[in-house]
C-alpha positions in Angstrom: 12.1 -62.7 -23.6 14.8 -60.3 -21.6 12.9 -59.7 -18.7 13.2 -55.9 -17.0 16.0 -55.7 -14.4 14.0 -53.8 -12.3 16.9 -52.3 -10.5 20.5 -51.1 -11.3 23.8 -52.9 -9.9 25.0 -50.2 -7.4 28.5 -50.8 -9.0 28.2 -50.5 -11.7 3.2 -36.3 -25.5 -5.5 -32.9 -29.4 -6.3 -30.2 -31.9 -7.3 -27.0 -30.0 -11.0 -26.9 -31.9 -12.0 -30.9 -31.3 -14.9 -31.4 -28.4 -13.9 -33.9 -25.6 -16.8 -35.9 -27.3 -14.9 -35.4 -30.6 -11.6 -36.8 -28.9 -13.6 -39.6 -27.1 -15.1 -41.0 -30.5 -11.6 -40.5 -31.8 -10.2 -42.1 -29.3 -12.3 -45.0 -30.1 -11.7 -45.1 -33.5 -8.4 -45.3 -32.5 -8.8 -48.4 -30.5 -11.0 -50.5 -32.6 -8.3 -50.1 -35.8 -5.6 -51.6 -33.5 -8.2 -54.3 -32.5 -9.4 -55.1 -35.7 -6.4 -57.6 -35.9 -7.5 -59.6 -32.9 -11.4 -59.5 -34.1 -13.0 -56.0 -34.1 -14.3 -54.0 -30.7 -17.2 -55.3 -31.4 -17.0 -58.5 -28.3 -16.3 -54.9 -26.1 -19.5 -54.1 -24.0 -19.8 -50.8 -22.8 -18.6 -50.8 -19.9 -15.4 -52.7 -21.3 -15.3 -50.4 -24.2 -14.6 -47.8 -21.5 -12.2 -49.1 -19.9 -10.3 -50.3 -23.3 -9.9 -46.8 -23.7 -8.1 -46.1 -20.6 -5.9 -48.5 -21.6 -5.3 -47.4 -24.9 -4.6 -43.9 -24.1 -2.0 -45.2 -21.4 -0.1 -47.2 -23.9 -0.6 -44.3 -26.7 1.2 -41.9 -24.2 3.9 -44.0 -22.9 4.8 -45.4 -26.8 5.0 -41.9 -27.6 7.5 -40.8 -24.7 9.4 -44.5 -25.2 11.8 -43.0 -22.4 13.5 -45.8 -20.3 13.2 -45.8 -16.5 11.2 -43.5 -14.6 8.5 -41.6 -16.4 8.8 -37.6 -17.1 7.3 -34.6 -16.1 5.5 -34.2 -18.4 4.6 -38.0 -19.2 3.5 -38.3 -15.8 1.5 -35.1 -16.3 -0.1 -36.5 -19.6 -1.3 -40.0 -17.3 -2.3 -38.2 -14.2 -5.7 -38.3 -15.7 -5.7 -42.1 -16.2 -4.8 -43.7 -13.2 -5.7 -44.2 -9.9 -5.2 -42.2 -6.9 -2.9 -44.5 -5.4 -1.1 -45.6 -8.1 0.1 -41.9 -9.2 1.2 -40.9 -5.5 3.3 -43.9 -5.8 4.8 -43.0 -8.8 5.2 -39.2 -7.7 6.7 -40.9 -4.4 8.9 -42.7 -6.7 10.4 -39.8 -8.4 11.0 -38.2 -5.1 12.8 -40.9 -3.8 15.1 -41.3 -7.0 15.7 -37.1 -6.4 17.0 -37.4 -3.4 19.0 -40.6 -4.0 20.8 -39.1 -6.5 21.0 -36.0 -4.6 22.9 -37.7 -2.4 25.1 -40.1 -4.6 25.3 -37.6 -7.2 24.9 -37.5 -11.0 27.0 -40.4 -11.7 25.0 -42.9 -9.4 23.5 -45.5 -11.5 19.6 -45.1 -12.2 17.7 -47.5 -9.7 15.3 -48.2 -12.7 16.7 -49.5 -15.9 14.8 -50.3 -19.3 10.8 -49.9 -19.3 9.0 -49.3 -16.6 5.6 -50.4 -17.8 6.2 -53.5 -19.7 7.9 -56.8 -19.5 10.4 -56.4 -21.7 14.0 -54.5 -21.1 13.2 -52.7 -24.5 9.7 -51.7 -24.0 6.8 -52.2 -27.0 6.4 -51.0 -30.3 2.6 -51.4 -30.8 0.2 -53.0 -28.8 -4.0 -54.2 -28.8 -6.6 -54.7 -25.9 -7.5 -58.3 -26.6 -10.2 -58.1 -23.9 -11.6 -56.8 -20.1 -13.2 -58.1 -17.3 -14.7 -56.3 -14.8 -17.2 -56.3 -11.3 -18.8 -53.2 -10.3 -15.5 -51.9 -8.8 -12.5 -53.5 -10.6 -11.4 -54.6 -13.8 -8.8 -55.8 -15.8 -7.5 -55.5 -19.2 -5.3 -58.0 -21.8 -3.2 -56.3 -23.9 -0.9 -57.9 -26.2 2.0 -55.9 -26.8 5.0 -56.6 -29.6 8.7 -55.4 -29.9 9.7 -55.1 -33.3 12.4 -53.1 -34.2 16.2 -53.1 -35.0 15.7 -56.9 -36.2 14.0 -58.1 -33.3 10.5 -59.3 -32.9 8.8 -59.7 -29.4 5.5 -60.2 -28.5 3.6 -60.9 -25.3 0.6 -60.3 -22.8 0.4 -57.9 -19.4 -2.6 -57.4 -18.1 -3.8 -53.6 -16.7 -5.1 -53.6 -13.8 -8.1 -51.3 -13.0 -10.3 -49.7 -10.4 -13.3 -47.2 -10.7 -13.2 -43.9 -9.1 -16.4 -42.2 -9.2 -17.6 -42.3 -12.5 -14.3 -43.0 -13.9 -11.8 -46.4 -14.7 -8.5 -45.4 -13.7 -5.6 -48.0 -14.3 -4.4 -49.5 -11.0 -1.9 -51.1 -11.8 0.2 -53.6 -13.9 1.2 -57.3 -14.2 4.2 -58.1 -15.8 3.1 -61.5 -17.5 5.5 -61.5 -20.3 5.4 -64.8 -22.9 5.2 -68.4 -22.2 8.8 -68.5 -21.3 9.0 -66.4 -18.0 8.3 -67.8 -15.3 8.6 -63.9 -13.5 5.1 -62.5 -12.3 5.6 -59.0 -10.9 3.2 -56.0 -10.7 4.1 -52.5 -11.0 3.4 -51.2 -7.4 6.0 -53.6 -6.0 8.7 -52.1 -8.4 7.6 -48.6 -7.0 7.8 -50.0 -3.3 11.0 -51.5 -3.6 12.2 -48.6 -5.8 11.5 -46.2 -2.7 13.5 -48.7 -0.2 16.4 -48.9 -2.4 16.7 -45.2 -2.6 16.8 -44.8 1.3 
């Protein structure tokens, strides 16, 4: 699998009259069709179930957008309401950090993030499926299996979504990069953001 290079070489998106209820059970509609392949929702408790849908929304959001790097305005907008605290001021941090770098270097600097941000592949996913969630009364954590398969290529692979609860609320924490059985790489997305911000000072 072609692993993300996290960083660049220096030289070189609901119908207006649906409920939130109505959205919610669509939204789990939604999720148990992708994991009817992998056995049905059904091994989901509710709790899990909860938190599958989280997950699913993230991935719906960010399949739709399929932008390289650093997400959007208005993809970060869309996942505000899905993640944690900490992880969205580091992404907001982030995108400040990459403004004023290439404030400063101008618009033919190189972007310091390359290829998709929130998988382990270069190219991003095509589809993906909670497999399954684990959780304790404060954190949890999601496999998804994810798949490339487009333009004659066919990936497939595992990351695993790491949550916390916020209230009343799972928000996704953050992400490990686990990729297939052939990388031997294990990052997590809140390092890329770190090291993103030191390489833009």
């Amino acid at each position: 699998m072609t692993r993300l290079s996290r960083f660049a070489p220096r030289f070189s998106r609901a119908h207006p009259h649906c409920s939130p209820t109505h959205r919610r059970l669509a939204a789990v509609a939604s999720l148990c069709s992708l994991a009817l392949a992998l056995g049905g929702c059904d091994h989901f408790s509710s709790d899990e179930q909860r938190q599958a849908e989280v997950v699913s929304s993230f991935y719906r959001i960010h399949l739709q957008h399929h932008a390289p790097g650093l997400p959007s305005a208005d993809e970060l907008r869309q996942f505000e309401p899905l993640l944690s605290r900490a992880l969205y001021a580091l992404l907001t941090e982030t995108e400040a950090a990459d403004a004023r770098y290439h404030a400063a270097l101008g618009s033919q600097a190189a972007p310091l993030i390359e290829g998709d941000l929130f998988t382990s592949l270069y190219e991003g996913a095509t589809s993906f499926a909670v497999q399954s969630c684990d959780s304790d009364a404060q954190r949890a954590s999601c496999q998804v299996a994810l798949r490339y398969h487009q333009d004659g290529a066919d990936e497939s692979w595992n990351d695993k979504i790491l949550l916390v609860r916020e209230g009343q609320q799972w928000r996704i924490d953050d992400i490990e990069f686990i990729g297939n059985d052939q990388s031997s790489q294990r990052e997590y997305l809140s390092d890329t953001l770190t090291d993103t911000i030191k390489e833009a000072q």
